[in-house]
Biopython code that builds the backbone (N, CA, C, O; Angstrom):
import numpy as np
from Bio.PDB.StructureBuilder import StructureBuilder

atoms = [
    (1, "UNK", "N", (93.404, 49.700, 66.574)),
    (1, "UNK", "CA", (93.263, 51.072, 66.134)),
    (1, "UNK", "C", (92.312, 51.167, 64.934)),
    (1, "UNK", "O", (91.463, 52.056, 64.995)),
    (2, "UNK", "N", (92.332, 50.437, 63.932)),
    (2, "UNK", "CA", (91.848, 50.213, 62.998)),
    (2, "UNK", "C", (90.094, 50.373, 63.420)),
    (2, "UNK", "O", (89.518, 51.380, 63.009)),
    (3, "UNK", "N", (89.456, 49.535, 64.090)),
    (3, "UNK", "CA", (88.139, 49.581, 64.512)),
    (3, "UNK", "C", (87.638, 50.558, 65.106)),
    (3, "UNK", "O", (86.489, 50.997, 65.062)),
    (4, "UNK", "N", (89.059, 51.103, 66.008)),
    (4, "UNK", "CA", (88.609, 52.316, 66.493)),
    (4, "UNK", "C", (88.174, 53.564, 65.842)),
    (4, "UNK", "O", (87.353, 54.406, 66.204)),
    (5, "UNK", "N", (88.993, 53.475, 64.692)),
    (5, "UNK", "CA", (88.578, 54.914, 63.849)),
    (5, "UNK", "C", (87.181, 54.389, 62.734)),
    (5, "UNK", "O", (86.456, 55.231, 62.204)),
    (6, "UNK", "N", (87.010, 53.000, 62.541)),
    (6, "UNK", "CA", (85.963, 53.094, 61.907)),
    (6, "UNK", "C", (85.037, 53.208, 62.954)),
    (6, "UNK", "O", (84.278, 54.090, 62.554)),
    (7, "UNK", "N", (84.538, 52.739, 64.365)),
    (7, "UNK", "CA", (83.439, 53.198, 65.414)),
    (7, "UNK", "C", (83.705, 54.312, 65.458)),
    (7, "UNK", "O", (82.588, 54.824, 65.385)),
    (8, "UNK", "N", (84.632, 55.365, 65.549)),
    (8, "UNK", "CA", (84.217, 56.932, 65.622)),
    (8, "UNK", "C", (83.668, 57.466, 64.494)),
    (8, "UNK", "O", (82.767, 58.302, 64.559)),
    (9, "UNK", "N", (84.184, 57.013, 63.322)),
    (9, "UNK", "CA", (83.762, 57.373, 61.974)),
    (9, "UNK", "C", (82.523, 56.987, 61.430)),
    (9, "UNK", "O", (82.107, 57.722, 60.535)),
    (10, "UNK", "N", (81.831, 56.027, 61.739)),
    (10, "UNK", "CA", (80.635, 55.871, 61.056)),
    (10, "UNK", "C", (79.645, 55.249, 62.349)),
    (10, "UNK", "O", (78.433, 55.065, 62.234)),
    (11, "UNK", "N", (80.423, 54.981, 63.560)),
    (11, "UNK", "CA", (78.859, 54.167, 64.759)),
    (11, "UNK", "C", (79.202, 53.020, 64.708)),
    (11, "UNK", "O", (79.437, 52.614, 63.570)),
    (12, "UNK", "N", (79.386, 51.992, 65.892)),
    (12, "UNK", "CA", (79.844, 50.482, 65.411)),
    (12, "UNK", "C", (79.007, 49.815, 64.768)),
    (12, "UNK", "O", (79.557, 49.364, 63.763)),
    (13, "UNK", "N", (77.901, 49.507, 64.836)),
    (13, "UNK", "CA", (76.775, 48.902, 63.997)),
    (13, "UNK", "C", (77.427, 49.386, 62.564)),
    (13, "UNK", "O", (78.246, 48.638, 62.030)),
    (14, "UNK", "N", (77.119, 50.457, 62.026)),
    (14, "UNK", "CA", (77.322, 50.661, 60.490)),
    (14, "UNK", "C", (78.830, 50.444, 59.872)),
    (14, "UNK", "O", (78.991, 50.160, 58.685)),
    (15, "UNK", "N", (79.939, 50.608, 60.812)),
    (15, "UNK", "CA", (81.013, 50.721, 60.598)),
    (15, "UNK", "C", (81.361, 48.750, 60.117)),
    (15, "UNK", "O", (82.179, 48.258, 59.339)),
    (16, "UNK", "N", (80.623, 48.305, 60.744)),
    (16, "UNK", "CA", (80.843, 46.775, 60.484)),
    (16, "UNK", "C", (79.923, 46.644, 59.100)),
    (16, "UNK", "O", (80.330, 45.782, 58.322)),
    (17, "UNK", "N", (78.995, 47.224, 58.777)),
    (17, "UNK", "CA", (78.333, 47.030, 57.653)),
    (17, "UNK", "C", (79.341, 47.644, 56.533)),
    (17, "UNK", "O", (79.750, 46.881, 55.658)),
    (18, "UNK", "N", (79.731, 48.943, 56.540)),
    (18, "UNK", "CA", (80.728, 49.219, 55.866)),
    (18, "UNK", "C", (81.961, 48.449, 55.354)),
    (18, "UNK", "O", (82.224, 48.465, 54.152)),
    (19, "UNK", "N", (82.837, 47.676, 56.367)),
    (19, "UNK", "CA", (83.875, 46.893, 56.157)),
    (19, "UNK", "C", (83.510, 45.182, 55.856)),
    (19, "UNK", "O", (84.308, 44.296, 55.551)),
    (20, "UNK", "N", (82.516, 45.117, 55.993)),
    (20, "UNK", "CA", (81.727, 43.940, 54.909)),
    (20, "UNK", "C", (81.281, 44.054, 53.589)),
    (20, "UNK", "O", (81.402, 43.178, 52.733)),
    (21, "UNK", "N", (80.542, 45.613, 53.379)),
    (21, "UNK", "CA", (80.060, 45.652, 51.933)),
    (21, "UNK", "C", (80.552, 46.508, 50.804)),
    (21, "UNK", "O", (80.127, 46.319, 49.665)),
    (22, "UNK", "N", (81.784, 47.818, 51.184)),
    (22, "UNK", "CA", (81.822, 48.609, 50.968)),
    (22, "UNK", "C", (83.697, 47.845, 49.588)),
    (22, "UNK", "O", (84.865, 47.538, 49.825)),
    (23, "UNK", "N", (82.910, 47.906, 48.467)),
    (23, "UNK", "CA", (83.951, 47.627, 47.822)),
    (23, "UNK", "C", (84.823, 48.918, 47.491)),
    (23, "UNK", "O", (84.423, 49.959, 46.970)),
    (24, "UNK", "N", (86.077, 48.612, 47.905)),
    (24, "UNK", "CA", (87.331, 49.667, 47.836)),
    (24, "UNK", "C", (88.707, 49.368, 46.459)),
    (24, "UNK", "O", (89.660, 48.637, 46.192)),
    (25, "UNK", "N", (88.121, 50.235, 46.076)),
    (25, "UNK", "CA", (88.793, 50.351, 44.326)),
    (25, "UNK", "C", (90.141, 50.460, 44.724)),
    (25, "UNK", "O", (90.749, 49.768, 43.908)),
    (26, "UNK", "N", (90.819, 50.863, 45.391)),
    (26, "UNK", "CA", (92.062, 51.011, 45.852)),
    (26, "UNK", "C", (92.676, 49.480, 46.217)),
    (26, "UNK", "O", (93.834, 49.120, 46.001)),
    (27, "UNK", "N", (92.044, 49.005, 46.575)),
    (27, "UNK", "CA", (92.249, 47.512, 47.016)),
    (27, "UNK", "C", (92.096, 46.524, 45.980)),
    (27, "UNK", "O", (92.005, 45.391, 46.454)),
    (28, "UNK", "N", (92.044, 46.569, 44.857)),
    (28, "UNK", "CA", (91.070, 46.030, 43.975)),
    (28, "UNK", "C", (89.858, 45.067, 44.282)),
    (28, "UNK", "O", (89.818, 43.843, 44.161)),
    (29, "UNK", "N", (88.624, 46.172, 44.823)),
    (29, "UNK", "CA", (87.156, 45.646, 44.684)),
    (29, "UNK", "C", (87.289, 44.972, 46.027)),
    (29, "UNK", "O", (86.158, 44.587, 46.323)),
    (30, "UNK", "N", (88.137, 44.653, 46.969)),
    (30, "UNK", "CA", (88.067, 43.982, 48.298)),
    (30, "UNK", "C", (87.052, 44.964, 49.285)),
    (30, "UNK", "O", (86.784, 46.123, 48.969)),
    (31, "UNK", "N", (86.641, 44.440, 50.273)),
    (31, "UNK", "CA", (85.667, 44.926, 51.080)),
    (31, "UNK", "C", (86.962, 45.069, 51.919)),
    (31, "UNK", "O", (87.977, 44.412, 51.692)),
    (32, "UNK", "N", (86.784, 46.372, 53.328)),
    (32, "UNK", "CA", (87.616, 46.344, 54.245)),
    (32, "UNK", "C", (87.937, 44.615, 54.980)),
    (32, "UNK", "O", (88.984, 44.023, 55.241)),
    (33, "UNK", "N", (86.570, 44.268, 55.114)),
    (33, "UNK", "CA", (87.054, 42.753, 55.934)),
    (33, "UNK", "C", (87.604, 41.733, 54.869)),
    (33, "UNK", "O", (88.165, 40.791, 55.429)),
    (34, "UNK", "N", (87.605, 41.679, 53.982)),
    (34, "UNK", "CA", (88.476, 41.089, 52.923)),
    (34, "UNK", "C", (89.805, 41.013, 52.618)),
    (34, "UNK", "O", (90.440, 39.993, 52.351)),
    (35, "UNK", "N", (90.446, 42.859, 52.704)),
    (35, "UNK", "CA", (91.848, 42.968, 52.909)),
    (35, "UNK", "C", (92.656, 43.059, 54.004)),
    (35, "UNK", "O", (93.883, 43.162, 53.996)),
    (36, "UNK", "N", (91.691, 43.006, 55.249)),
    (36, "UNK", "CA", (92.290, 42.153, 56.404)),
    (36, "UNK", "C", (92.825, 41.202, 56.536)),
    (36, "UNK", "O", (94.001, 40.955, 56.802)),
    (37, "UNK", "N", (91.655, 40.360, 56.287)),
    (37, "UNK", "CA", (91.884, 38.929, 56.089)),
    (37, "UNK", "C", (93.322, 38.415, 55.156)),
    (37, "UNK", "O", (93.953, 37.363, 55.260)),
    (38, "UNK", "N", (93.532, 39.498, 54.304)),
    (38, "UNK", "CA", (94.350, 38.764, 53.044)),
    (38, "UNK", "C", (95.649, 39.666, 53.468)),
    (38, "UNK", "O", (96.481, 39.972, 52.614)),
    (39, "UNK", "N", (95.757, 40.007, 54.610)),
    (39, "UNK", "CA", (96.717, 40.584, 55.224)),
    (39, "UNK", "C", (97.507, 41.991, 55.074)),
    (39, "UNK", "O", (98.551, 42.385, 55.593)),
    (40, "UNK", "N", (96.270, 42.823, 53.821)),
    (40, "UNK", "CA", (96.692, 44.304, 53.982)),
    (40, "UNK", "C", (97.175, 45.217, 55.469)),
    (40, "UNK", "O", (96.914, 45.050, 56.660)),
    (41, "UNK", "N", (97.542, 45.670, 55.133)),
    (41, "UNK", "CA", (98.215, 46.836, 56.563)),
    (41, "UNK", "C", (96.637, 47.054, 57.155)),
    (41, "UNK", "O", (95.774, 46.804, 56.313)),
    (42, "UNK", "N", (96.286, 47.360, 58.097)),
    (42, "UNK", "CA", (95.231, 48.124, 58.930)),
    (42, "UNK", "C", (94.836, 50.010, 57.832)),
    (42, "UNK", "O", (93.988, 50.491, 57.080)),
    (43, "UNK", "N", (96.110, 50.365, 58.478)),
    (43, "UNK", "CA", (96.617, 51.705, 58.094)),
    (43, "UNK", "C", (96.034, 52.197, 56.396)),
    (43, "UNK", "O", (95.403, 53.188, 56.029)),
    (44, "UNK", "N", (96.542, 51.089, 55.686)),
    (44, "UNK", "CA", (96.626, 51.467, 54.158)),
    (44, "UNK", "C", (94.371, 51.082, 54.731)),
    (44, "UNK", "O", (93.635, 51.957, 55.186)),
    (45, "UNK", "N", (94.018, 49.841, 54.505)),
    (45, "UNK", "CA", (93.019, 49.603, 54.756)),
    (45, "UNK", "C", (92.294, 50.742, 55.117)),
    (45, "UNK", "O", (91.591, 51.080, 54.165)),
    (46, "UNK", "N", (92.175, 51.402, 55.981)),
    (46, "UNK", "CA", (91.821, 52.834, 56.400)),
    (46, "UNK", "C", (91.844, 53.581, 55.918)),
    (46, "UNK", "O", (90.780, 54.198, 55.961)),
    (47, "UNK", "N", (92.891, 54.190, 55.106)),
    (47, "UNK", "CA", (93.098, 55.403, 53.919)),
    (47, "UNK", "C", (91.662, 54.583, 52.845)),
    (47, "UNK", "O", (90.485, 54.946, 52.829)),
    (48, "UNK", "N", (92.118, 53.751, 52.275)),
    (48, "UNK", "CA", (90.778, 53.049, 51.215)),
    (48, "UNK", "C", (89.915, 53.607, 51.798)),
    (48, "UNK", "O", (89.628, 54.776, 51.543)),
    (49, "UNK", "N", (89.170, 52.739, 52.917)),
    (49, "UNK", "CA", (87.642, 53.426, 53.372)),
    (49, "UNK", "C", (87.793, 54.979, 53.149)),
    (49, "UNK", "O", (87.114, 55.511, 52.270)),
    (50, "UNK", "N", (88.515, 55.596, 53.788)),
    (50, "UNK", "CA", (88.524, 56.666, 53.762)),
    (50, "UNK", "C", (88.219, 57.526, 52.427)),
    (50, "UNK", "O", (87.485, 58.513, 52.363)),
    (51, "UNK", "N", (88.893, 56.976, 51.458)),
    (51, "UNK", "CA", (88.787, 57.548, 50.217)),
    (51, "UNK", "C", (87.576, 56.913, 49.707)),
    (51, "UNK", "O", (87.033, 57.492, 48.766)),
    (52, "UNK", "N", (87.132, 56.016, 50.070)),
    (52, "UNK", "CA", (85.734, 55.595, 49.327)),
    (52, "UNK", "C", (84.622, 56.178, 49.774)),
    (52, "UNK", "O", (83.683, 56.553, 49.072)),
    (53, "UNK", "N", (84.731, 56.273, 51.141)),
    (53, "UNK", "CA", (83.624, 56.947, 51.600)),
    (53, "UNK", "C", (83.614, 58.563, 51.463)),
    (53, "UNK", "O", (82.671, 59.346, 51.580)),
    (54, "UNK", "N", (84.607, 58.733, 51.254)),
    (54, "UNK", "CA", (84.289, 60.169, 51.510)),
    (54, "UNK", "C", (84.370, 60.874, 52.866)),
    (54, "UNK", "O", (83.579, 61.776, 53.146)),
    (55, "UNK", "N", (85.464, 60.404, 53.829)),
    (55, "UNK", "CA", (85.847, 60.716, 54.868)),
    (55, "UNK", "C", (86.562, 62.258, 54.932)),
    (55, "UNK", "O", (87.472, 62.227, 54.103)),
    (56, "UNK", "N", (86.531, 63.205, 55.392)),
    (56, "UNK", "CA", (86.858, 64.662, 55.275)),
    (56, "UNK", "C", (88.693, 64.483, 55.682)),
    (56, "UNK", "O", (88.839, 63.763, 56.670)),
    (57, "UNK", "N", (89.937, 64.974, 55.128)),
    (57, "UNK", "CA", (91.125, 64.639, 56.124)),
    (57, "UNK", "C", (91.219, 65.199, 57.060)),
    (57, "UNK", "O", (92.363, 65.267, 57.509)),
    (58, "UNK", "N", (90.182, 65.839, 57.790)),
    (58, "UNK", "CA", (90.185, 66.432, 59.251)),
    (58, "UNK", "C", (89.551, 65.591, 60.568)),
    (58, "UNK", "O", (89.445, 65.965, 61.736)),
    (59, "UNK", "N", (89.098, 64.080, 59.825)),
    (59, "UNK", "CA", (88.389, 63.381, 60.821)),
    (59, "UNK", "C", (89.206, 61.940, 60.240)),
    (59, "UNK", "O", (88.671, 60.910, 60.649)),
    (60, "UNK", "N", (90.329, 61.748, 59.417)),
    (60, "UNK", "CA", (91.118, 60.448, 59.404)),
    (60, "UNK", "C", (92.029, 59.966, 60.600)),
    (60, "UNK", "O", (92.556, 58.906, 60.937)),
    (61, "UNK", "N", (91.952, 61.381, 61.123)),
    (61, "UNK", "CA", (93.040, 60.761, 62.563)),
    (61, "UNK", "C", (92.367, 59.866, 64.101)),
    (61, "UNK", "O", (92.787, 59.219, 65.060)),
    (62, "UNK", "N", (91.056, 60.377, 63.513)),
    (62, "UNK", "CA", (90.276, 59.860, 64.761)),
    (62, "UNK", "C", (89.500, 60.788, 65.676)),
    (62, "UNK", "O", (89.687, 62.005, 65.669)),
    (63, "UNK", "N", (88.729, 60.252, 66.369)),
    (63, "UNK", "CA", (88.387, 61.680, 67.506)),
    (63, "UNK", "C", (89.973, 62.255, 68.710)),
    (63, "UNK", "O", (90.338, 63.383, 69.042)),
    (64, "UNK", "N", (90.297, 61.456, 68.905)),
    (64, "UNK", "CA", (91.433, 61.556, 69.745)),
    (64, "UNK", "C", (92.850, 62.058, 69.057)),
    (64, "UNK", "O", (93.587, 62.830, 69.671)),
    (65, "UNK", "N", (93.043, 61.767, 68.281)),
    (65, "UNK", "CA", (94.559, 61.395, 67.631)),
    (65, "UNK", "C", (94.290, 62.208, 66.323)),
    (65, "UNK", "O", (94.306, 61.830, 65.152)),
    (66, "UNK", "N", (93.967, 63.790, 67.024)),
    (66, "UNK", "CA", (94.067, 64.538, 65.443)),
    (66, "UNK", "C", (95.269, 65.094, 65.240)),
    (66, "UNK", "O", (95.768, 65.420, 66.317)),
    (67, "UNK", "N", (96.099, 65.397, 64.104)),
    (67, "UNK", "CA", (97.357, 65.676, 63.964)),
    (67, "UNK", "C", (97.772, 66.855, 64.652)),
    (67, "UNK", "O", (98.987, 67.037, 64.730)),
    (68, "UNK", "N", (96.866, 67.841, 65.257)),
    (68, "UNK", "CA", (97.690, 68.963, 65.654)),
    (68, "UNK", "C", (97.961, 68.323, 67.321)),
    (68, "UNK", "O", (98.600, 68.763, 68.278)),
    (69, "UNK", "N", (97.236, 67.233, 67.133)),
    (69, "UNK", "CA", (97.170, 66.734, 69.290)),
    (69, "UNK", "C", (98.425, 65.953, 69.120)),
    (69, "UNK", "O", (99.169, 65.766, 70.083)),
    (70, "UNK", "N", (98.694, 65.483, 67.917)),
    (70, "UNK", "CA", (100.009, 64.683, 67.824)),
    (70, "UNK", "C", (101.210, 65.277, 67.538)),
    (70, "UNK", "O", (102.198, 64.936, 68.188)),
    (71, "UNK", "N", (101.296, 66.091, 66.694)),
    (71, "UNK", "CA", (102.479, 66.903, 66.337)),
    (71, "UNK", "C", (102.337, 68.002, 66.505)),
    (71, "UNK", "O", (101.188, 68.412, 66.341)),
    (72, "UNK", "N", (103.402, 69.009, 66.907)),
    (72, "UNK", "CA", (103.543, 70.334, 67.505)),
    (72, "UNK", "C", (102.699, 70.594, 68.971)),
    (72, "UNK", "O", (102.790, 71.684, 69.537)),
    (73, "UNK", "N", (102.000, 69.656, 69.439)),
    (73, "UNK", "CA", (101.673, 70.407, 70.639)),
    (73, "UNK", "C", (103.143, 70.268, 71.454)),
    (73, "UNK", "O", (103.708, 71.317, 71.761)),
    (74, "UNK", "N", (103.678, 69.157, 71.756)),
    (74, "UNK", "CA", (105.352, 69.371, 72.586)),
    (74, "UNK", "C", (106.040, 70.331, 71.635)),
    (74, "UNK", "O", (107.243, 70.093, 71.737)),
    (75, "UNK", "N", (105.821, 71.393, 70.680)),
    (75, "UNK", "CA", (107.013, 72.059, 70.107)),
    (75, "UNK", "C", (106.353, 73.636, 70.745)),
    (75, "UNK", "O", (106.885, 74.737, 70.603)),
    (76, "UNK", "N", (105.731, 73.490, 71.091)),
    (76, "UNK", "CA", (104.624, 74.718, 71.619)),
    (76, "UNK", "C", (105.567, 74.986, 73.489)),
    (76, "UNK", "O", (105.126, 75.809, 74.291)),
]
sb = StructureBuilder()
sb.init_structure("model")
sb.init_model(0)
sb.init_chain("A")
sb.init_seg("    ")
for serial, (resi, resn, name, xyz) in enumerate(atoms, 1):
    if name == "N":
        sb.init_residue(resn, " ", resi, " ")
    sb.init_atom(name, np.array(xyz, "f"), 0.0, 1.0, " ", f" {name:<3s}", serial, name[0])
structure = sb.get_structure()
């Protein structure tokens, strides 16, 4: 899931450049592929990018898996 929302979010080419170079203050200074490796959550990992880059919270869920497709459509 994790890869998936960074290829929708930034293009796979750049999205791998991102999680190699992109130091995340939230993490202290780890690159996404860094706090993988060192066994951060995916999830938390994701919020970081997210907040570093400057991700909008209307495109953190993914192209697919936006919160109104997840919650309340069965309450409808």
């Amino acid at each position: 899931m994790f890869w998936q929302l960074m290829d929708d979010e930034f293009g796979a080419g750049y999205a791998r450049s991102v999680a190699t170079d992109q130091a995340l203050s939230a993490l202290g200074g780890q690159s996404a592929d860094q706090a993988l490796a060192a066994g951060h959550v995916p999830r938390e990992v994701w919020q970081a990018v997210c907040e570093a880059m400057d991700v909008p919270p209307a495109r953190r869920w993914g192209q697919e898996t936006a919160p109104h497709a997840r919650h309340g459509e069965a309450h409808r």
